[in-house]
C-alpha positions in Angstrom: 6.6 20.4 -10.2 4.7 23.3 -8.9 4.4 24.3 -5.6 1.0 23.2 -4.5 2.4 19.7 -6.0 5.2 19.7 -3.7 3.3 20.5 -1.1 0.7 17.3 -1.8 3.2 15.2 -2.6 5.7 16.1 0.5 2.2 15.0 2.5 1.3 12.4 0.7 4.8 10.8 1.4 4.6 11.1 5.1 0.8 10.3 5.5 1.4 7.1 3.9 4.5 6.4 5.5 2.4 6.5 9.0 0.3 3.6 8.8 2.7 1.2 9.8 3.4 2.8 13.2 -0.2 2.8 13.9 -1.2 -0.4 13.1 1.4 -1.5 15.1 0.2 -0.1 18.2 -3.3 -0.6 17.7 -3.0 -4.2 16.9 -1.1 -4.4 20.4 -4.5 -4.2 22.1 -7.4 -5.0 19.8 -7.8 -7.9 16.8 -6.9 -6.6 13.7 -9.9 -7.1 12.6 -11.4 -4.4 14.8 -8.5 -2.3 13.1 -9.8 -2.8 9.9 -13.6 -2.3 10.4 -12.8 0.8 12.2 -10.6 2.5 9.7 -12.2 1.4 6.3 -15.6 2.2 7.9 -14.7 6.0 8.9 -13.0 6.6 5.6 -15.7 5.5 4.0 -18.1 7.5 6.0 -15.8 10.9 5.3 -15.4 9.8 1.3 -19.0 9.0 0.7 -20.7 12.6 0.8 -17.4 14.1 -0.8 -17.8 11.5 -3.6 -21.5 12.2 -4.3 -21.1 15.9 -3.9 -18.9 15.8 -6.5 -21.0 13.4 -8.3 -18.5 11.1 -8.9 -21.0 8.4 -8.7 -22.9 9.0 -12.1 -21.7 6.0 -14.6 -19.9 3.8 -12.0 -22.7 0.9 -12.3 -20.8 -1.0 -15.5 -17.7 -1.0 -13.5 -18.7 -2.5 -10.2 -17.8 -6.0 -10.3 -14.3 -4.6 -11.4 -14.7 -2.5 -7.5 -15.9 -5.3 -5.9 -12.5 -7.4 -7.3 -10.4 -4.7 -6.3 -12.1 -3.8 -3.2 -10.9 -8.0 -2.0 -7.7 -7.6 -3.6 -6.7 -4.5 -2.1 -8.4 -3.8 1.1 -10.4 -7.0 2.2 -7.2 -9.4 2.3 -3.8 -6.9 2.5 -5.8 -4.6 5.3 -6.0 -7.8 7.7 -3.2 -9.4 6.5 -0.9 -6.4 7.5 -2.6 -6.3 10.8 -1.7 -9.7 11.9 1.7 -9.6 10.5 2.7 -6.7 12.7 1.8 -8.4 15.8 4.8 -10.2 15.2 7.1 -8.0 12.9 8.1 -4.5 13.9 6.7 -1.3 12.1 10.4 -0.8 9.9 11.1 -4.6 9.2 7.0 -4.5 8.0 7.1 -1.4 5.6 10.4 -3.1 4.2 8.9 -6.0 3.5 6.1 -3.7 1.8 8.6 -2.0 0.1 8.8 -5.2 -2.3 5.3 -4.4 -4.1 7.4 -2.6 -7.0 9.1 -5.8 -7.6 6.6 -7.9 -7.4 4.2 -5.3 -9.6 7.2 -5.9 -12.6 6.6 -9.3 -12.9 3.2 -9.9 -12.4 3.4 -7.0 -15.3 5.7 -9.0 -17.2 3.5 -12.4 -16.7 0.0 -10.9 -17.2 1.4 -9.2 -20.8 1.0 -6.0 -19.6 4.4 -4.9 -19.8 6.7 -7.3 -22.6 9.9 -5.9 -21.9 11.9 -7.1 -18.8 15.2 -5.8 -20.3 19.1 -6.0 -18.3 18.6 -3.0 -15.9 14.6 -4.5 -14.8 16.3 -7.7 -14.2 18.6 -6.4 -12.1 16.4 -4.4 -10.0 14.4 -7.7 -9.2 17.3 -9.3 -8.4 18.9 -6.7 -5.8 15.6 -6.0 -4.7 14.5 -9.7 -3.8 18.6 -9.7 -2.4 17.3 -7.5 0.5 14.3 -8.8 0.8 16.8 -12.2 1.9 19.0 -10.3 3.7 16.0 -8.8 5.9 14.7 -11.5 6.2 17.5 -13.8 6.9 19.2 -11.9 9.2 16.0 -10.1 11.5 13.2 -12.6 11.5 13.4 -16.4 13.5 12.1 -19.1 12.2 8.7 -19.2 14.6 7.7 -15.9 12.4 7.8 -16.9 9.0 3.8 -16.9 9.3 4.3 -13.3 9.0 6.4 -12.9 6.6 3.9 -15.2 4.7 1.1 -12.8 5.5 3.2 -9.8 4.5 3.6 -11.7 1.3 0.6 -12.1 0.2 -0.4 -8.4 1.0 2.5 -7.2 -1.4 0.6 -9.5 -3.8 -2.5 -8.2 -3.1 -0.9 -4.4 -3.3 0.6 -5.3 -6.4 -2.6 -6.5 -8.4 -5.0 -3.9 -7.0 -3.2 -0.9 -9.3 -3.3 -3.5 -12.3 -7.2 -3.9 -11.8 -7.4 0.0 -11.7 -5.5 0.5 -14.8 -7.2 -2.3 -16.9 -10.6 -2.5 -15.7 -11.0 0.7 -13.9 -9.4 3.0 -16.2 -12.8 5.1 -17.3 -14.0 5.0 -13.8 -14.1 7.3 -11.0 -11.4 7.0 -8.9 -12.7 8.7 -6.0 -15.7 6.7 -5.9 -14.1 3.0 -6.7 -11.6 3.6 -4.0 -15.3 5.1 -1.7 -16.9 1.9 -2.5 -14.3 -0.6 -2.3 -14.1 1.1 1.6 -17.8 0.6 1.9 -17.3 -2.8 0.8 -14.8 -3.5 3.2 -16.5 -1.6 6.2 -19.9 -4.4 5.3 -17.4 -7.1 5.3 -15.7 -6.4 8.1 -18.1 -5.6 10.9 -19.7 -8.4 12.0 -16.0 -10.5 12.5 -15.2 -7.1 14.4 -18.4 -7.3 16.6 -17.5 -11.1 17.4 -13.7 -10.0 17.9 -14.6 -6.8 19.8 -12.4 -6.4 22.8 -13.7 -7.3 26.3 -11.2 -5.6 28.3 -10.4 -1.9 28.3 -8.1 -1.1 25.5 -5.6 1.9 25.9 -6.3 5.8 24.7 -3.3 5.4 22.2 -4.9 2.6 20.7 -8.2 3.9 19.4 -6.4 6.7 18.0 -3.8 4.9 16.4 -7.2 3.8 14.7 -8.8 7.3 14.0 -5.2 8.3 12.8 -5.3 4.8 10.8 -9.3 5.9 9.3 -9.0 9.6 8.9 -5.5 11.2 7.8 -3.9 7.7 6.3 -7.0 6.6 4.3 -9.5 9.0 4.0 -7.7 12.7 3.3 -4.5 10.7 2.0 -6.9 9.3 -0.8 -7.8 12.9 -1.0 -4.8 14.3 -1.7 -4.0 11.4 -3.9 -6.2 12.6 -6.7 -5.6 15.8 -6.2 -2.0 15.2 -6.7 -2.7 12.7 -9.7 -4.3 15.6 -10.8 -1.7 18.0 -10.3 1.1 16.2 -11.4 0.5 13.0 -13.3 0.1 9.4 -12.8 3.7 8.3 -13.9 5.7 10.9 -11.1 3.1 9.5 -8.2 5.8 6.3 -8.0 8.6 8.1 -6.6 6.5 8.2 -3.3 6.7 4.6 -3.4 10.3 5.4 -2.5 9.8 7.4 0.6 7.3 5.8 2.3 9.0 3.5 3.6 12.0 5.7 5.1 9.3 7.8 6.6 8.0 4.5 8.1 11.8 3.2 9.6 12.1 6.6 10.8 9.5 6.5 12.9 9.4 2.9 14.0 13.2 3.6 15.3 12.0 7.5 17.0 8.9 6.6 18.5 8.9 2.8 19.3 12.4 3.1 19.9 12.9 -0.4 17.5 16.2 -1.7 17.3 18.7 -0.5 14.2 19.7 -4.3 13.0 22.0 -5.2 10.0 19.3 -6.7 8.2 17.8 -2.9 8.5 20.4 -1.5 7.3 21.8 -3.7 4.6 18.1 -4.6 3.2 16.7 -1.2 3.0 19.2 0.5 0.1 18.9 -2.9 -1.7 15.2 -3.7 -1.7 14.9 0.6 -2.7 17.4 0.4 -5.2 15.7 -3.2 -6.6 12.1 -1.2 -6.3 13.8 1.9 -8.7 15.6 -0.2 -11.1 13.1 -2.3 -11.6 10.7 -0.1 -12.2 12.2 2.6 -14.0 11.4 3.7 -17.9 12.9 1.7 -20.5 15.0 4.5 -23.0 16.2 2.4 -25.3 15.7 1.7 -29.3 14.3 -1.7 -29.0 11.7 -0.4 -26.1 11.0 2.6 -28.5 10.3 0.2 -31.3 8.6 -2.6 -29.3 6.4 0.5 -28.2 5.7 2.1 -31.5 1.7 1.9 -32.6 1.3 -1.3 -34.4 -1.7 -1.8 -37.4 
C-alpha cells in the first residue's frame, strides 16, 4: 500500500468509526429523524456539485431504480433505525452490534447464490461471531431493550444487502453519484417527518454539531475518500476497515462519554471481530479454486 493509501485508509477508519458517538448525542436532544434529514440532506448538498463537476451523472438514468432500492435499503431504513436504537444502547455496545454486518453479509451471500462456498473456517466465523453477538447481548442489554437490539438488527440487514445491490445491480454505475442520489433521496424523504418532529425546545450546541459532524466529515468527505481509496487500493483490501471501525467507535464511547467497560464488552468484541474475519476471509483451497475456475 502506498502512502497516500495509508493515509486514506488510516482516515477513513476513524471517520467512520465516529458516527456512533455522534448520533448518540444528537439523538439525546432531537428525534432521530431530525438527525437523519439533517445529515443526508448536507451531504447531499456538498456531493451534488462535486458529482456533476465530475460528470459522474452522464449514463446513470438505466440504473436508477437499482438507487432508489439501495437508497431504502441503506440509508432510508438503517439511518433511522440506528438513531432510535442508540437512545437506548450506548455508542460501543451499538457499533458492536454493527460489527455483525460481515456475518450477516456471508449468509445472505450464501443464500442469494452469490457466494456457493460456505466451507469449515466460514462456518466457524459465523458461529464465533453470532457467539459474541449472545454474549453482548446476554450479558449488557435488559430485557425492556430488546426493541433496540431489534432495530440494530434490522440495520445490519439493511447494511448487509446495500453492498450486494451495488455489486449486482450497480456495478457499471457511478459510485459517486448512486451514493449522491440515494442521499438526495433520503434528504426528500426525510424532511417533512423532520419538520413535524422538529424540536420545540432549545436543543444544546453539542447537538447540532454532532449533526454537522454526522453530515459533513462522516458522510459527505468520508464517501469522498472512499472512492478515492477504492481507487487507490482496490475494492477487496477496503474490508479490513470493517475491522477497525468499530474499536475506533468503543474507544471513544469509553473516552468521551465515559461508558462503562462491561464483560459483555470485553468478551463480545474479539469474538464478533474474529467471527467478522473468519467469516469473511478468502477461500485458498483446491475445491474453491476449482468451484471458481470459468465454466462453458
Amino acid at each position: 500500500m502506498t502512502r497516500r493509501g495509508l493515509a486514506l485508509f488510516i482516515a477513513l477508519s476513524i471517520i467512520w468509526g465516529t458516527p456512533y458517538l455522534f448520533i448518540r448525542v444528537a439523538v439525546a436532544s432531537v428525534e432521530p429523524s431530525v438527525m437523519v434529514a439533517l445529515r443526508v440532506g448536507m451531504a447531499a448538498l456538498l456531493l451534488l456539485p462535486i458529482a456533476a463537476a465530475r460528470g459522474e451523472f452522464r449514463g446513470i438514468r438505466p440504473y436508477l431504480p437499482w438507487v432508489a432500492l439501495f437508497a431504502i435499503v441503506e440509508i432510508t431504513g438503517p439511518f433511522l433505525l440506528l438513531g432510535y436504537a442508540e437512545t437506548a444502547l450506548t455508542s460501543s455496545t451499538t457499533a458492536l452490534l454493527i460489527a455483525a454486518v460481515p456475518i450477516v453479509a456471508a449468509i445472505l451471500a450464501r443464500s442469494l447464490g452469490l457466494d456457493r462456498r460456505l466451507g469449515t473456517w466460514r462456518m466457524l466465523g459465523l458461529a464465533v461471531g453470532f457467539s459474541g453477538v449472545a454474549v453482548l447481548v446476554g450479558l449488557d442489554i435488559p430485557r425492556d431493550q430488546a426493541w433496540a437490539v431489534a432495530a440494530a438488527a434490522i440495520t445490519v440487514l439493511g447494511y448487509a444487502l446495500g453492498p450486494m445491490i451495488i455489486s449486482t445491480k450497480l456495478a457499471g454505475a457511478p459510485g459517486l453519484a448512486v451514493i449522491t442520489l440515494a442521499l438526495a433521496l433520503n434528504a426528500v424523504i426525510y424532511a417533512p417527518i423532520a419538520w413535524v418532529q422538529r424540536p420545540t425546545s432549545p436543543v444544546p450546541a453539542e447537538a447540532w454539531w454532532s449533526i454537522v459532524l454526522l453530515g459533513v466529515p462522516c458522510t459527505a468527505i468520508a464517501f469522498i475518500i472512499f472512492f478515492a481509496l477504492v481507487r487507490e487500493v482496490g475494492p477487496s483490501r477496503m474490508t479490513v476497515i470493517t475491522f477497525l471501525n468499530p474499536a475506533v467507535a468503543v474507544l471513544l464511547g469509553v473516552i468521551v462519554l465515559a461508558e462503562p467497560i462491561t464483560l459483555g464488552l470485553v468478551l463480545g468484541f474479539p469474538l464478533i471481530l474474529l467471527g467478522s474475519y473468519l467469516a469473511t476471509r478468502p477461500d485458498k483451497s483446491k475445491a474453491a479454486a476449482i468451484e471458481d475456475a470459468p465454466h462453458p
